[in-house]
PLY file of the C-alpha trace (Angstrom):
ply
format ascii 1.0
element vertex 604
property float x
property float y
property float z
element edge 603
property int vertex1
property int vertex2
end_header
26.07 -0.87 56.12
27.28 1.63 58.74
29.73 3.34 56.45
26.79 3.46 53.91
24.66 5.24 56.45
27.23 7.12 58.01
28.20 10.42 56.05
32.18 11.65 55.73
31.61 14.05 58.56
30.45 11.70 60.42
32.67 9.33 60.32
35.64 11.94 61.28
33.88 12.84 64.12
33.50 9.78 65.76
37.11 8.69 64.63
38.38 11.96 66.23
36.81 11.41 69.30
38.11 7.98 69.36
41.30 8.99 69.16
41.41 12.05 72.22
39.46 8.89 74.22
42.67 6.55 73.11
45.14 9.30 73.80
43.56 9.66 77.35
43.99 6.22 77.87
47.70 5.89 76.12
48.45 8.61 79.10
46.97 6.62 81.62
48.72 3.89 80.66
51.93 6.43 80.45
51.69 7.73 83.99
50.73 4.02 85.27
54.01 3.21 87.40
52.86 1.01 90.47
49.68 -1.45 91.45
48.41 1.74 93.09
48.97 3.89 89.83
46.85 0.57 87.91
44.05 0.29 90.90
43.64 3.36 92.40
45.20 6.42 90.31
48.03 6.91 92.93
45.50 8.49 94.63
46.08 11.96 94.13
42.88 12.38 91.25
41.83 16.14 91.29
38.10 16.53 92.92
36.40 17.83 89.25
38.19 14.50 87.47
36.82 12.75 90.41
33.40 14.40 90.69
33.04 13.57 86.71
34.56 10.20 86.67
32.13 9.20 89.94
28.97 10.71 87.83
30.03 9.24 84.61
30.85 6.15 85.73
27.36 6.14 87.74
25.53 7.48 85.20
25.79 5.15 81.56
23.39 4.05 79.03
21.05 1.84 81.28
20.10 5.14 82.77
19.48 6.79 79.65
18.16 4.59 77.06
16.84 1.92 80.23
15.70 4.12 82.74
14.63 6.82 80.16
12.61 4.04 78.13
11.24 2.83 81.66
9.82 6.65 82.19
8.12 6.56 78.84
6.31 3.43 80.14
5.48 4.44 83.86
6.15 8.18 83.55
7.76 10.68 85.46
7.14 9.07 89.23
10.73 8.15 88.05
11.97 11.48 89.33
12.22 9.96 92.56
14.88 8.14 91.61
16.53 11.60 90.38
16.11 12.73 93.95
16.91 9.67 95.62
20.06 9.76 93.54
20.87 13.04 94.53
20.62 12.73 98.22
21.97 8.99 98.82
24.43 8.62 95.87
26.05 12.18 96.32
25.78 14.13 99.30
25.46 10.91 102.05
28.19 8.85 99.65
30.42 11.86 99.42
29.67 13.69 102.84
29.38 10.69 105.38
30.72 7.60 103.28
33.45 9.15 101.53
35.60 10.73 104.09
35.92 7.40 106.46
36.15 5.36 103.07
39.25 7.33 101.86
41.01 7.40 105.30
40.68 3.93 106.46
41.51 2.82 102.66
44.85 4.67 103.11
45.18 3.83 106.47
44.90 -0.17 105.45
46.63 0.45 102.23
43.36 -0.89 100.43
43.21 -1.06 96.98
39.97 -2.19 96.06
36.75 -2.14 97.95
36.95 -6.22 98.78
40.56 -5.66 100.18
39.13 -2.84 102.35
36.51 -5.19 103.95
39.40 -7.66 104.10
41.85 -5.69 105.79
39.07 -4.00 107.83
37.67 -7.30 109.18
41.05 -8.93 109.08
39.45 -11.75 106.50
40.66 -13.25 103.37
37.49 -15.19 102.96
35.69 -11.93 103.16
37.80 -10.60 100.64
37.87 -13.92 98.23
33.60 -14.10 98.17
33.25 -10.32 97.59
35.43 -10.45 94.96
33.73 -13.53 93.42
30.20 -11.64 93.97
31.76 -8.87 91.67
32.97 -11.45 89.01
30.37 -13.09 88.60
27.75 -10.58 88.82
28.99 -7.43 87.52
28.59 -8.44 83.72
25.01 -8.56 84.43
25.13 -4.62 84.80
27.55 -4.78 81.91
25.25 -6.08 80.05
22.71 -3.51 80.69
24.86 -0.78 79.80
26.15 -2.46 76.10
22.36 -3.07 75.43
21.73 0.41 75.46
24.20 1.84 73.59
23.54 -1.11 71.24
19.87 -0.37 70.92
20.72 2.96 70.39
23.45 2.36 67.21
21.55 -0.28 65.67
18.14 2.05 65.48
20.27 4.97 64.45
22.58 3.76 61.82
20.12 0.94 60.84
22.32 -1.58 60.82
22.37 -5.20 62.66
22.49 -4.97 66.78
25.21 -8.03 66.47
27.43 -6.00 64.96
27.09 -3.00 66.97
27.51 -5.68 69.83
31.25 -6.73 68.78
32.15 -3.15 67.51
30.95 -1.38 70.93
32.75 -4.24 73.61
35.82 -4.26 71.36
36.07 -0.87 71.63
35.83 -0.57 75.78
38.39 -3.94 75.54
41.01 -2.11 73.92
41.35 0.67 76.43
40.44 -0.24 79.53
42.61 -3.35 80.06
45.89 -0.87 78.61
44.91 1.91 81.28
43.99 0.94 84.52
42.41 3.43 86.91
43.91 6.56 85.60
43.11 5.85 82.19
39.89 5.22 82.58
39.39 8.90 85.17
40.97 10.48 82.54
38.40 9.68 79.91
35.18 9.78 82.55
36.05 13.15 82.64
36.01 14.13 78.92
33.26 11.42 78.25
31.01 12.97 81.76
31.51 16.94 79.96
30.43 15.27 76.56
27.22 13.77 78.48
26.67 16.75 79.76
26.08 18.71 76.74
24.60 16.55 74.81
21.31 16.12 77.80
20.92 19.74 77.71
20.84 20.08 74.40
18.23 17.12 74.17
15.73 18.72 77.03
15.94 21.95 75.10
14.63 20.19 72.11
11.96 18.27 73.97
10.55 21.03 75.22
10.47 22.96 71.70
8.90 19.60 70.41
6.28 19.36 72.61
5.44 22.88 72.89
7.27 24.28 75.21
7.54 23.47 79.14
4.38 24.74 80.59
2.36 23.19 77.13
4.31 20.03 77.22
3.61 19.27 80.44
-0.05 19.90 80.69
-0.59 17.82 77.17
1.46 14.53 78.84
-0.95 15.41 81.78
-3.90 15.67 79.30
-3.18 11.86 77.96
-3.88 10.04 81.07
-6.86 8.51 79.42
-4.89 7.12 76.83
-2.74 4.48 79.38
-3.35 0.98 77.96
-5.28 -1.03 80.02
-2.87 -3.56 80.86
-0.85 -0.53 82.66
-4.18 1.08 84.38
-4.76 -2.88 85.55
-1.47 -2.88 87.66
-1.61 1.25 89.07
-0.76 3.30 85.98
-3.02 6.60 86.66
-0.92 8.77 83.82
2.91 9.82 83.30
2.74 13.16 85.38
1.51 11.31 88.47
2.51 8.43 91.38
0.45 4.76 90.66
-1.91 3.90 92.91
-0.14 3.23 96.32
-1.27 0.09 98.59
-0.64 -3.17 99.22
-2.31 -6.79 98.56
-4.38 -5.67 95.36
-3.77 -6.01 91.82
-4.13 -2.47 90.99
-0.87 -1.45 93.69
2.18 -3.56 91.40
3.26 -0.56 89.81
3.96 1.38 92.68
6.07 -1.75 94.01
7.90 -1.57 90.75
8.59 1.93 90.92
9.43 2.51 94.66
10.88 -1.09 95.77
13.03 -1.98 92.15
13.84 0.93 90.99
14.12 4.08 93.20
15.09 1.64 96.41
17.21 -0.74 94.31
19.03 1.36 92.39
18.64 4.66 94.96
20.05 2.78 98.03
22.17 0.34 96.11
24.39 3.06 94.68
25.99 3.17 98.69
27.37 -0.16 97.73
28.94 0.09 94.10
32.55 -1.38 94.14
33.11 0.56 91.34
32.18 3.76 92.93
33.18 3.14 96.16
36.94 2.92 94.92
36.73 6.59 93.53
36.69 7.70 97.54
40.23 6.22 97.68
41.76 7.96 94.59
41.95 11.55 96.26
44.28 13.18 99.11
41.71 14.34 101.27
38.18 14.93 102.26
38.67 18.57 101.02
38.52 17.06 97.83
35.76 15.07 98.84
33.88 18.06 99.68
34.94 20.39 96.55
33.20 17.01 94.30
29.80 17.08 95.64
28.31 20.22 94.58
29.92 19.18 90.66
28.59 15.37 91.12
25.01 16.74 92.68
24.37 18.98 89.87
26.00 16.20 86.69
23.57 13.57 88.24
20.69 16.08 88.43
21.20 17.07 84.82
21.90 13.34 83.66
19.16 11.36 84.90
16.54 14.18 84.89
16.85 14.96 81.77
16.84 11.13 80.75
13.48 10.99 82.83
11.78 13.92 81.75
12.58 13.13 78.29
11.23 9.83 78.15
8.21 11.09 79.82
7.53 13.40 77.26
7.84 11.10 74.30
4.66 9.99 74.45
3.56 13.59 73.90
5.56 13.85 71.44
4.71 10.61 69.48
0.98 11.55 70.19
1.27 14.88 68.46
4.20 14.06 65.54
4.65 10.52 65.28
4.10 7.93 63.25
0.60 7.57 61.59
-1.49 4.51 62.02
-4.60 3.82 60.19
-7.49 1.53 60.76
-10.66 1.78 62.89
-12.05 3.03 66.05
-12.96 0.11 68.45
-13.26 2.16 71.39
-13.82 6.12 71.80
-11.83 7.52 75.15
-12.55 10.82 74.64
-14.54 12.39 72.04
-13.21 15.74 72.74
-9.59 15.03 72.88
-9.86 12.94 69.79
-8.40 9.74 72.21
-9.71 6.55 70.72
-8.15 3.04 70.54
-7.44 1.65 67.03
-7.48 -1.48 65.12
-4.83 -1.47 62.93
-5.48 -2.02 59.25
-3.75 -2.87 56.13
-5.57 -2.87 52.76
-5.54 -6.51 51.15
-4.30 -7.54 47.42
-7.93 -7.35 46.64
-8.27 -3.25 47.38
-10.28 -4.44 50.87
-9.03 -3.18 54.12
-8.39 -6.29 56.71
-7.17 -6.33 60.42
-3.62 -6.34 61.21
-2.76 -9.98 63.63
0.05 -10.17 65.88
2.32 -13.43 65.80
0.44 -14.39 68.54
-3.03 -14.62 67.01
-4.09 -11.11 68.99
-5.68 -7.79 67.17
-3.15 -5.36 66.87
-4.55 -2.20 68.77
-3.26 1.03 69.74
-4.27 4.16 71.82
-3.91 7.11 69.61
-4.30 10.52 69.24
-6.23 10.80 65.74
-4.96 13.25 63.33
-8.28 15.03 62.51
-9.96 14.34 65.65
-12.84 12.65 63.43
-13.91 10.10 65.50
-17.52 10.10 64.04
-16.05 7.97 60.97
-15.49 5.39 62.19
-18.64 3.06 64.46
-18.22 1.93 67.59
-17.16 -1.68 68.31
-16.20 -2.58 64.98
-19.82 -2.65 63.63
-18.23 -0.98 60.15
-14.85 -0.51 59.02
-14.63 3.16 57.70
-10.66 3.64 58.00
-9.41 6.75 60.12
-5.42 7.91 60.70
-3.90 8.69 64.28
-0.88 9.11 66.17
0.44 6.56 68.33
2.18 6.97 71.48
5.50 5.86 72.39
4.72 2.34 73.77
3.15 1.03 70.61
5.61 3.07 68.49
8.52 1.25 69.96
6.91 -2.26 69.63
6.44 -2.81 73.03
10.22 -2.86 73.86
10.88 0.41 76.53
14.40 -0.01 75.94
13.97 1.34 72.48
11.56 4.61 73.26
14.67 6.55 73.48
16.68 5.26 70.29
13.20 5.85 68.52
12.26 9.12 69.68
16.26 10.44 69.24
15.90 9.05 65.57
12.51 10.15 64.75
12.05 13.83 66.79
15.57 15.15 66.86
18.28 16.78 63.88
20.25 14.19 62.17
22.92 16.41 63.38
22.07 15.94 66.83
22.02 11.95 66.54
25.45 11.89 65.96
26.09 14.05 68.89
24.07 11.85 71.22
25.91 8.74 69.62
29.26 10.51 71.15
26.90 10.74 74.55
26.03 7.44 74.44
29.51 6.12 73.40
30.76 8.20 76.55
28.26 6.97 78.83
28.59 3.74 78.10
32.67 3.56 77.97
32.86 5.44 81.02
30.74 2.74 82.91
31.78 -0.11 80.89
35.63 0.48 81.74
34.76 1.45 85.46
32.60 -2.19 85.63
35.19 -4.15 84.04
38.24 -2.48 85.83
36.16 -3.11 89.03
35.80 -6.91 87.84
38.83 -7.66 86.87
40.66 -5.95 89.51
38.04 -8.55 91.74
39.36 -11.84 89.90
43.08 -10.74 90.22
44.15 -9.05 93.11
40.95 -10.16 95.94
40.81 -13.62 94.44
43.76 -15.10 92.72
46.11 -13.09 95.08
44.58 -14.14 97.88
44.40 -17.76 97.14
47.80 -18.47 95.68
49.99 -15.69 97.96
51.52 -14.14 94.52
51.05 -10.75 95.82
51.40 -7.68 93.51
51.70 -10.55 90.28
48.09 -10.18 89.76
47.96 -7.69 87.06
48.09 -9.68 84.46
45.39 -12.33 85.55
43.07 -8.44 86.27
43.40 -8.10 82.81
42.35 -11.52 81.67
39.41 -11.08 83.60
38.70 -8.39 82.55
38.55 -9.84 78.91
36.84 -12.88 80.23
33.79 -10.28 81.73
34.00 -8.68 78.38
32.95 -11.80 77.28
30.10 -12.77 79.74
28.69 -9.55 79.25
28.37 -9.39 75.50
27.04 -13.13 75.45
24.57 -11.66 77.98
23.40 -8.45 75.86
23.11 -10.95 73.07
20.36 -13.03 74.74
18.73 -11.11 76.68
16.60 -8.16 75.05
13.04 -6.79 76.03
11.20 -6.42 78.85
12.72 -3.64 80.24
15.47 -5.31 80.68
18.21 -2.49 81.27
16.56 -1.18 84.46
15.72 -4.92 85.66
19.41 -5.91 85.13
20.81 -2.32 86.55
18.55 -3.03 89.70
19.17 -6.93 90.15
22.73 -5.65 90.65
22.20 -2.71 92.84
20.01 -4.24 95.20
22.57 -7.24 95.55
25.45 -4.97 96.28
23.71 -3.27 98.88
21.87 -6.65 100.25
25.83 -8.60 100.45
27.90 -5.87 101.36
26.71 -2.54 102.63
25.62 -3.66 106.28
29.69 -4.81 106.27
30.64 -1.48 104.94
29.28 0.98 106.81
29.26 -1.12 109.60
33.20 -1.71 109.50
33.74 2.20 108.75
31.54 3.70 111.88
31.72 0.95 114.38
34.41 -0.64 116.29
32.32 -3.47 117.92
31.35 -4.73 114.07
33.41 -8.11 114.25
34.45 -10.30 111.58
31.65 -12.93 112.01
29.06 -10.03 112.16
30.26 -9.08 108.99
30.19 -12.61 107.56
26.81 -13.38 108.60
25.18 -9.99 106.91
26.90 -11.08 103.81
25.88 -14.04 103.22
22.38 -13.64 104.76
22.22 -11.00 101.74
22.97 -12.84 99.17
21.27 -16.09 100.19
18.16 -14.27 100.36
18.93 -11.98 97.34
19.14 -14.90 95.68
15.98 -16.81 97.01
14.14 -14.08 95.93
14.70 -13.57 91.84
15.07 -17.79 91.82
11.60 -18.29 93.03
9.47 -15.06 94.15
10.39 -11.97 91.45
8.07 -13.60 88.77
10.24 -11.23 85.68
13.36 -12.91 86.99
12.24 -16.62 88.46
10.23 -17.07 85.42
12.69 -16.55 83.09
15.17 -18.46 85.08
13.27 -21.57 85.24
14.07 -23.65 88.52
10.76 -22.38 90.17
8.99 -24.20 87.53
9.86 -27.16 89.59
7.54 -26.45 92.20
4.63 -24.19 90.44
3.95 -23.80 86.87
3.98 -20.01 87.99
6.24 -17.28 87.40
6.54 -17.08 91.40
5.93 -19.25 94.68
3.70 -16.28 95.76
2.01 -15.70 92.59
-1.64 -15.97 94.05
-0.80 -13.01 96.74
-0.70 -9.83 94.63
1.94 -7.98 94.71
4.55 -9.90 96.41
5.95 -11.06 92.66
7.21 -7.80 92.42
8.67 -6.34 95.00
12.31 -6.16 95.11
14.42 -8.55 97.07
16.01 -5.39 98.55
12.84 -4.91 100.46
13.44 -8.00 102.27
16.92 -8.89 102.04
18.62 -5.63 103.53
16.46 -5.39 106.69
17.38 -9.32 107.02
20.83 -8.28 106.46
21.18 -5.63 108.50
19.81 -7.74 111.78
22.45 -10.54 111.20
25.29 -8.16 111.14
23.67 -6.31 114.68
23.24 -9.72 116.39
25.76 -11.75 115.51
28.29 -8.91 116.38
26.73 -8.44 119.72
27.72 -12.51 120.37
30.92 -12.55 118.95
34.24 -10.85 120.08
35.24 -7.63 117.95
39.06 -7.35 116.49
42.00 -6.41 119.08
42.50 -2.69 119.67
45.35 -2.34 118.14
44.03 -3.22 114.55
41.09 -0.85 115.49
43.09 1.37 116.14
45.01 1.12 113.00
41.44 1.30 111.20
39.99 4.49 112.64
43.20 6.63 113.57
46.03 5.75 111.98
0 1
1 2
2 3
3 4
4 5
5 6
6 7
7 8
8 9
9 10
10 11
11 12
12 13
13 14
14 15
15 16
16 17
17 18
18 19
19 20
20 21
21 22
22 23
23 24
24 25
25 26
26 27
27 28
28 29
29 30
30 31
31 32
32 33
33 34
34 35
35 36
36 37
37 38
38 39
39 40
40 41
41 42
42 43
43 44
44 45
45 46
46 47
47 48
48 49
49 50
50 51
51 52
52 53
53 54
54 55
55 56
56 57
57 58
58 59
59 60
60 61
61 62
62 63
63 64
64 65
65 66
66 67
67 68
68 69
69 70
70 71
71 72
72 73
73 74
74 75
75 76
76 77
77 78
78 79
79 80
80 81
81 82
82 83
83 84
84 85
85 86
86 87
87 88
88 89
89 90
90 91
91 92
92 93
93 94
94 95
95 96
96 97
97 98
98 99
99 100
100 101
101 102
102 103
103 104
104 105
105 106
106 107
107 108
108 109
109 110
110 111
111 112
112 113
113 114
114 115
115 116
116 117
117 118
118 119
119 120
120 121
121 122
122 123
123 124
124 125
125 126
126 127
127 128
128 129
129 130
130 131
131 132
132 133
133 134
134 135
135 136
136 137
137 138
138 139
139 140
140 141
141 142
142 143
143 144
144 145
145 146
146 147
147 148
148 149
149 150
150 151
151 152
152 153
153 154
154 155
155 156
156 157
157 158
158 159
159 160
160 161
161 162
162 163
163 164
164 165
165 166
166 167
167 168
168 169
169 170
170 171
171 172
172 173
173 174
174 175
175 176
176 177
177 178
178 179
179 180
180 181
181 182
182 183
183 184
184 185
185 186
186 187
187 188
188 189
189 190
190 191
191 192
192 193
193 194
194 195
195 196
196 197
197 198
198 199
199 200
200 201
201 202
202 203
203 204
204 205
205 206
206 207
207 208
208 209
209 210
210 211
211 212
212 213
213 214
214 215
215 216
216 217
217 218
218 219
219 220
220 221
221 222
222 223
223 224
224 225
225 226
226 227
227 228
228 229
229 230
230 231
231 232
232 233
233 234
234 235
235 236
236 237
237 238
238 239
239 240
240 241
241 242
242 243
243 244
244 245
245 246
246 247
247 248
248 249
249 250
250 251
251 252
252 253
253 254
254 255
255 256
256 257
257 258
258 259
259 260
260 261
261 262
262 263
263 264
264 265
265 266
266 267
267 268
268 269
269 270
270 271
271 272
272 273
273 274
274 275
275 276
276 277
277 278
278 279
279 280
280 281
281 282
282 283
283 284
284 285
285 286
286 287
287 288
288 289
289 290
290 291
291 292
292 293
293 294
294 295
295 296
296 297
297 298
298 299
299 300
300 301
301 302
302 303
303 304
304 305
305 306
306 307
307 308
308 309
309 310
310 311
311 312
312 313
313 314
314 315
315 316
316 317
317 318
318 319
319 320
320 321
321 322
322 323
323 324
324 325
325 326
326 327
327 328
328 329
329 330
330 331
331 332
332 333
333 334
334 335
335 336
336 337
337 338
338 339
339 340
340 341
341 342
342 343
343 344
344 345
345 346
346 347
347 348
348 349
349 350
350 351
351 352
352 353
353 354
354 355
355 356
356 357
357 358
358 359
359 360
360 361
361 362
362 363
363 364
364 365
365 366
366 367
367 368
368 369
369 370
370 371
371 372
372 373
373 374
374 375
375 376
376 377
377 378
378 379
379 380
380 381
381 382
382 383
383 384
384 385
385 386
386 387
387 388
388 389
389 390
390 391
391 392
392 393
393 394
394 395
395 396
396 397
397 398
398 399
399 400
400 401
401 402
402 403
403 404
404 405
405 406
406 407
407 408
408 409
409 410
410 411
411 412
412 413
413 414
414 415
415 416
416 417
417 418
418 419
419 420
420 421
421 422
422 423
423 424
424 425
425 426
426 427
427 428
428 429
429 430
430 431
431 432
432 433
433 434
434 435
435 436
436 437
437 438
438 439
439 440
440 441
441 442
442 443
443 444
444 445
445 446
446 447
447 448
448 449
449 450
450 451
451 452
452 453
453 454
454 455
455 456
456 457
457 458
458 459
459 460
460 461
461 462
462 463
463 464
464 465
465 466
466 467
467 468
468 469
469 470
470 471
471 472
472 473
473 474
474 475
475 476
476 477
477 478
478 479
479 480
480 481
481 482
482 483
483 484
484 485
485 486
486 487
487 488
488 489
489 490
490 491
491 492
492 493
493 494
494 495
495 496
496 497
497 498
498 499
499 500
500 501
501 502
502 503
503 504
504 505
505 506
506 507
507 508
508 509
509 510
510 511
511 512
512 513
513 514
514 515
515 516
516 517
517 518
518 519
519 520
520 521
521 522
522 523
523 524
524 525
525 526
526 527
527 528
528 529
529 530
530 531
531 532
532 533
533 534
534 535
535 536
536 537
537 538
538 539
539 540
540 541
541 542
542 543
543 544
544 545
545 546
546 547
547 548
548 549
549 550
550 551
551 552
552 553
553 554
554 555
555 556
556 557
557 558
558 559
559 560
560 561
561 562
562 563
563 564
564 565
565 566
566 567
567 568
568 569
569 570
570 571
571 572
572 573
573 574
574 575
575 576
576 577
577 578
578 579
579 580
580 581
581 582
582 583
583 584
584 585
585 586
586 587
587 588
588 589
589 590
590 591
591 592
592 593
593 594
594 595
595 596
596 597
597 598
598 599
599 600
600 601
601 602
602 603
């Protein structure tokens, strides 16, 4: 089917760019000598491979296709994120965290960020349950990231999202257990420039779809009145503005989802990314450092902007150009604007037109834009059945699943030309994460885990590599299951907002102060995780409903489901704060490490 739909050129392309991506990795492999060559790319990675592999690796599919399909649904309050990004994941990562992070990793002769809190807080049982948070958690985010490259391949290439499953994690598989660290830099880089391009081509499109910036923008503005009313319910007030901010009602849930998931989850969790976090130790100096952050300010900018904006605009795009619906007008929005909400028709064997029915016994009904802006043939409340056409917008066009708004739109708005180019962006995006995740992971299972535990010391290469295979699997059995909802940017934040719950108050903590003891560090990481935990099990109704155990004590989706709002704020809200305290006061009642290992830490 996918050589079928695929032309010759096509197909050269992509095989092309396989093969630079496998050559980069062949020469990783090539100049992989030592554990630190494997772990850390003998930490002498120039700043722009750096800056690009710290982007790319930050930046994948879940923020593209997830994030991006999350903006067509809420709309562009998700530049916040883009800001937050900007500020916390660059300049305070690189400026503050980065410099300490580099020099106490080479001071401690850290390898991967579990070691460092190991060695920092002189702990093996530090180091053994951060790398078994890692395990077992990072093929959640793993997952997130293969969905949306998946969703995009099997909407592009029409072909089943199974088998774009197997082809895309057998692809990552192949490289990024050969590699290590320096393989997988050397193709961020490459794969971060090929992101690059292919987002600014995209926005430049967008804008030429939608009629330009100034017209674009005032048309998405314009369609406010056409938010379904399941959205308005919960905040939704249009896709150029902020929801309805509050607390305690109904009609304040999407500003919880927006600010508490996904710009705090994912903005603040980004401090806390073992993946990431490693990068800081790959370089000489904080010159380098320094030289990165203008490069990594303006890729993340471009990246998840664009992705933002883009998905935004959709929906005035699919209102003006997309596909045509017909049936009748049950309710008039706006006369003027020709905004109505249909009920979708099909005509019967008989010649008669009937109403379309969802699998769930529900009228199928969608806000459009109506093609002639006749709303006058159609009456009122279904009293007649005269048939009009509209437009729908991007929600309804991508049958209620965000994660496929930007597969949709890229298939349906853009140059066939240009789908194969944003296949190569995707494929990039993806890989570069992917192989950053699973090098993270396995590097977790072998060296902070199995090391630790049996005393084999530098013999744990092998075992990274099996777990790295073994996430490989989690993950795709994951992506398999569990499609819908939004998923992408629910998984992407679950993660994020654990890392940063567990381990942050132990990281910066253990880089800036010397009176952060081992059992201050403990406490904030468990009290993190425990309550992480407690949360999506039994109050995050998305995430304790679908997990089932806190059915047990409510036939709810949440233990707080009668006190609005509370079901969806994100754990990070509480569990960080929480987190934070147990670090402060159990290190104030507990003895810090001798001088001389603090002084080992901090100079040297």
């Amino acid at each position: 089917m996918l050589a079928q739909t695929l032309g010759i050129v096509e197909i050269v392309v992509i095989l092309v760019y396989l093969m630079v991506v496998g050559y980069l990795g062949w020469l990783g492999y090539r100049r992989t000598k030592t554990a630190a060559d494997f772990l850390i790319a003998g930490r002498d990675v120039h700043p722009f491979v750096m800056a690009l592999s710290y982007g790319a690796t930050f930046i994948s599919t879940s923020a593209i296709v997830g994030f991006g399909g999350v903006a067509g649904l809420f709309g562009m309050s998700l530049l916040w994120l883009t800001f937050c990004n900007i500020l916390v994941g660059v300049f305070i990562a690189f400026v503050f965290l980065g410099p300490p992070t580099r020099r106490m990793g080479h001071h401690l002769d850290a390898h991967t960020f579990p070691e460092l809190l190991g060695r920092r807080f002189q702990s093996k049982g530090i180091q053994i349950f951060a790398g078994l948070i890692i395990f077992l958690f990072i093929p959640l985010y793993s997952a997130a990231v293969l969905i949306g490259g998946c969703e995009f391949l099997a909407t592009q290439f029409n072909i089943d999202y199974t088998v774009a499953l197997l082809v895309f994690s057998a692809i990552i598989a192949i490289y990024v257990t050969v590699g290590g660290l320096k393989g997988v830099m050397y193709t961020d880089a490459l794969q971060g420039s090929v992101m690059f391009i292919g987002m600014m081509i995209l926005l430049g499109y967008t804008y030429m779809k939608v009629g330009g910036v100034v017209g674009g923008h005032e048309y998405l503005t314009g369609m406010a009145d056409l938010v379904p009313d399941k959205l308005k319910a919960i905040g939704h007030t249009g896709w150029t503005t902020m929801p309805l901010f509050g607390f305690g009602e109904l009609k304040h849930s999407l500003w919880w989802i927006v600010v508490s998931t996904i710009t705090l989850g994912v903005g603040v969790g980004v401090l806390a990314q073992p993946q990431l976090i490693v990068r800081f130790m790959t370089v000489k100096s904080k010159r380098e450092l320094n030289r990165a952050v203008l490069i990594g300010g303006i890729f993340i900018m471009v990246m998840t902007g664009v992705a933002f904006t883009v998905g935004s605009l959709s929906n005035a795009f699919f209102a003006q150009h997309g596909k045509a619906f017909t049936g009748r007008v049950v309710k008039v929005i706006s006369e003027e604007k020709g905004h109505a909400v249909l009920q979708l028709m099909k005509k019967s064997e008989s010649g008669d037109w009937t109403d379309i029915i969802k699998p769930d016994g529900s009228a199928a009904a969608a806000p459009v834009v109506l093609s002639e802006g006749e709303i006058g043939k159609a009456t009122v409340e279904g009293k007649a059945v005269s048939v009009v056409e509209g437009r729908s917008i991007s929600i309804v066009y991508a049958k209620g699943n965000p994660d496929q708004i930007i597969p949709t739109y890229i298939t349906s708005a853009m140059p066939k030309w240009f789908g194969l180019l944003f296949l190569l962006t995707l494929l990039a995006a993806a890989m570069s994460t992917l192989s950053s995740q699973f090098h993270a992971l396995g590097t977790s299972i072998g060296r902070d885990v199995y090391e630790q535990i049996t005393g084999a010391h530098g013999k744990g290469i092998s075992i990274t590599r099996i777990g790295i295979i073994v996430g490989i699997i989690m993950a795709v059995i994951i992506s398999h299951y569990a499609r819908g909802g939004y998923i992408i940017a629910r998984a992407t934040a679950i993660f994020f907002g654990l890392c940063a719950s567990a381990f942050l108050p132990a990281f910066v903590g253990g880089l800036f102060f010397r009176k952060m003891t081992r059992k201050g560090a403990i406490a904030s990481m468990v009290v993190g995780f425990v309550v992480t935990a407690f949360w999506l099990l039994f109050v995050k109704a998305k995430e304790a409903g679908a997990i089932g155990l806190v059915h047990l004590f409510t036939e709810k989706d949440s233990i707080l489901a009668g006190h609005h709002n509370w079901p969806v704020v994100d754990p990070i809200v509480i569990a960080l704060p929480l987190s934070i305290i147990a670090a402060i006061v159990v290190s104030m009642l507990t003895k810090a490490s001798g001088e001389e290992h603090l002084k080992k830490c901090f100079e040297g």
